[in-house]
C-alpha positions in Angstrom: -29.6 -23.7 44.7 -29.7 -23.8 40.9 -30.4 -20.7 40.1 -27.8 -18.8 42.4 -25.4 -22.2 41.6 -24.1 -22.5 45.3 -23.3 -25.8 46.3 -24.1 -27.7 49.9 -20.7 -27.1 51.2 -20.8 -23.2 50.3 -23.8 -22.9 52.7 -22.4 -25.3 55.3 -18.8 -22.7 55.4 -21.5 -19.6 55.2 -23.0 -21.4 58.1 -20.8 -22.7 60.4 -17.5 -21.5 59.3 -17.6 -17.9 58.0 -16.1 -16.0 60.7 -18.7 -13.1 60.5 -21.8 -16.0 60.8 -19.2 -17.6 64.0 -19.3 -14.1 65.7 -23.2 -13.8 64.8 -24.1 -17.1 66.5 -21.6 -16.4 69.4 -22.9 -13.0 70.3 -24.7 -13.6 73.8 -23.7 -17.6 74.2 -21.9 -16.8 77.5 -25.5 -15.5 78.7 -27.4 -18.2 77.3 -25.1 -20.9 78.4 -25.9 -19.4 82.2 -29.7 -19.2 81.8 -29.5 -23.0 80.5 -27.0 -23.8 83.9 -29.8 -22.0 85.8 -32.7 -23.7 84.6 -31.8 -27.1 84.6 -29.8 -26.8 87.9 -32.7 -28.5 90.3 -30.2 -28.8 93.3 -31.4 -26.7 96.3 -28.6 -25.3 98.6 -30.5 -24.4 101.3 -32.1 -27.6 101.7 -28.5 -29.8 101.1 -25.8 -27.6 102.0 -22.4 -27.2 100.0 -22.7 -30.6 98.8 -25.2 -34.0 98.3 -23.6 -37.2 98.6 -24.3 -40.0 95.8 -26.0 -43.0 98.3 -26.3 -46.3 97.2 -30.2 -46.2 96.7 -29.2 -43.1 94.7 -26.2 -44.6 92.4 -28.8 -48.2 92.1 -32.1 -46.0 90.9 -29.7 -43.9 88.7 -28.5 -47.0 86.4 -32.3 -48.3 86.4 -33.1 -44.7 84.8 -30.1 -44.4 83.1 -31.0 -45.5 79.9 -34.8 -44.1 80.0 -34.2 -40.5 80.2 -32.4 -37.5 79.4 -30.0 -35.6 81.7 -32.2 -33.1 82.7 -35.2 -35.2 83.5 -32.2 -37.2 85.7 -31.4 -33.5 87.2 -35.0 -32.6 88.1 -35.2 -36.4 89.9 -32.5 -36.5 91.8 -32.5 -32.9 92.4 -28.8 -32.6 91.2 -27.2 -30.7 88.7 -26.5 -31.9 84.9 -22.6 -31.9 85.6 -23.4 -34.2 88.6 -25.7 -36.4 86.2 -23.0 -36.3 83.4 -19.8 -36.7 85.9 -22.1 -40.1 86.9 -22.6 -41.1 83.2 -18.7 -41.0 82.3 -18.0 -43.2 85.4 -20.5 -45.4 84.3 -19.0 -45.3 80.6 -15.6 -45.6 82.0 -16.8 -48.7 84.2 -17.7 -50.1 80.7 -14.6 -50.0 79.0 -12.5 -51.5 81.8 -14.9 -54.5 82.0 -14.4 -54.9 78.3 -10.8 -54.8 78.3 -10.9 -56.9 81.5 -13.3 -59.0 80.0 -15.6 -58.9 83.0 -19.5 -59.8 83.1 -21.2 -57.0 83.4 -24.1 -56.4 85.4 -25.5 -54.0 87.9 -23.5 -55.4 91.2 -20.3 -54.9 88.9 -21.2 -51.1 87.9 -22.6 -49.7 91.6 -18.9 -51.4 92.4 -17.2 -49.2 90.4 -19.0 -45.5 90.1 -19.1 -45.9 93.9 -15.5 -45.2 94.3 -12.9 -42.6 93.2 -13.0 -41.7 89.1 -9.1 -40.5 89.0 -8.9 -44.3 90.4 -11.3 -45.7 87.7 -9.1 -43.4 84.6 -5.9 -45.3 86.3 -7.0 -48.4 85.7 -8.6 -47.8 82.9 -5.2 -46.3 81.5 -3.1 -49.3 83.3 -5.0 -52.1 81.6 -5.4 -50.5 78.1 -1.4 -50.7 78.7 -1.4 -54.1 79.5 -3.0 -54.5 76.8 -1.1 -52.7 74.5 2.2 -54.9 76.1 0.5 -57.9 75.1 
């Protein structure tokens, strides 16, 4: 860097921002973005049909693993997809903020509650008692 005098944030906008380098490190992500969809997607139609509900043993072995591994090691487990693992993982995270703002214990009984039912249902109240909050 001395010698051709470029500073750290010249090679971070040659990097990141320089629209040739953006259209560089775009060309062929719609492709790659598929084969990643395709190789971590460890739910079998055949075997399941259109869809495979989220049981209770499911939803209770999910927030043991939770924390212990990554969402594609939680794909390959439960035989799901990583959207299904990640739609699971913000219910869980919003189950965490309304306990905090409802300042409710929270345990494991209190989570398998929540991500059980609806998540437009959890976001309302969620939004509702951040409101509350707010009011107060």
């Amino acid at each position: 860097m001395k010698a051709t005098e470029y500073t750290v944030k010249d090679l971070e906008y040659a990097r990141n921002r320089h629209p040739y380098w953006k259209k560089v490190k775009q060309k062929g992500s719609v492709e790659r973005n598929q084969l990643r969809r395709e190789k971590y997607n460890f739910y079998d139609r055949k075997k399941y049909g259109s869809k495979k509900l989220w049981t209770d043993e499911d939803l209770k072995e999910f927030l043991r693993l939770n924390d212990e591994k990554k969402d594609w090691e939680l794909a390959k487990h439960f035989e799901r997809s990583i959207p299904s693992i990640q739609f699971i993982r913000r219910k869980i995270q919003l189950a965490l903020k309304i306990a905090k703002l409802d300042n409710k214990k929270v345990d494991k009984y209190f989570l398998l509650k929540m991500i059980v039912g609806d998540d437009n249902i959890l976001r309302q109240q969620y939004f509702d008692l951040a409101k509350k909050r707010r009011r107060a």
